[in-house]
N, C-alpha and C positions, 0 to 999 in steps of 0.2 A: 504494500500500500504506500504509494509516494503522494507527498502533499505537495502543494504550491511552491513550498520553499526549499524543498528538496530534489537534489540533483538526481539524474536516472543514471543508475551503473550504464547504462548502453553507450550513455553519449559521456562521460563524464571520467576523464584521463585520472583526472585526482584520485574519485572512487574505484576505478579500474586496478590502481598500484597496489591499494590499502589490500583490495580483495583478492588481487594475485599472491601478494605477501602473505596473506592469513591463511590463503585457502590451503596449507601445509598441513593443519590442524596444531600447529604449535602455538605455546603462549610466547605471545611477544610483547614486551612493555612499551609505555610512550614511546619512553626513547626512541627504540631501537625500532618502533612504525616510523618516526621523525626519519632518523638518518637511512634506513633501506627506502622507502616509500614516498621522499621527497616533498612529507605534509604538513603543516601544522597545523593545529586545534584538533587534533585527536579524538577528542572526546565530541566533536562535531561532527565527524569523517564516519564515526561507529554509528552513531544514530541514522546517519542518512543512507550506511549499507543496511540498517536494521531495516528501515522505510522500504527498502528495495528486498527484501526478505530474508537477506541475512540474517542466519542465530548466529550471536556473539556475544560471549559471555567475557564480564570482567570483575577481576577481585583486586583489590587492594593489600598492598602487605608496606604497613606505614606509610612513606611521604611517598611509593611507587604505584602506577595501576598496571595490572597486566590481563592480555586481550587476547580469547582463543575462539577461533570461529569451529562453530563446530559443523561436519562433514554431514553430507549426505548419505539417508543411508538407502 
């Protein structure tokens, strides 16, 4: 379900890296989406693959968050 303000994985380069990166099924932190995937606001980039139907789960472990999309089954 994508809204008005969210971009569609089809056309959208930014969300296309975040979703290549994840689609490993690994957890990956801010970080490490920042410097592989060439993004910032992270925590923007997830919500709008969620829109698009990405499951993507995240936990925090203190001042980090880390992000694993989970696979098709």
């Amino acid at each position: 379900m994508t809204t008005a303000h969210t971009a569609k994985l089809s056309t959208s380069s930014r969300l296309k890296r975040v979703d290549k990166l994840l689609s490993d099924g690994r957890e990956y932190s801010t970080r490490e989406i920042i410097a592989h995937a060439d993004v910032c606001a992270v925590n923007s980039v997830i919500t709008e693959l969620r829109h698009n139907g990405r499951n993507i789960t995240c936990r925090r472990e203190g001042q980090h968050w880390y992000y694993t999309m989970e696979q098709a089954k």
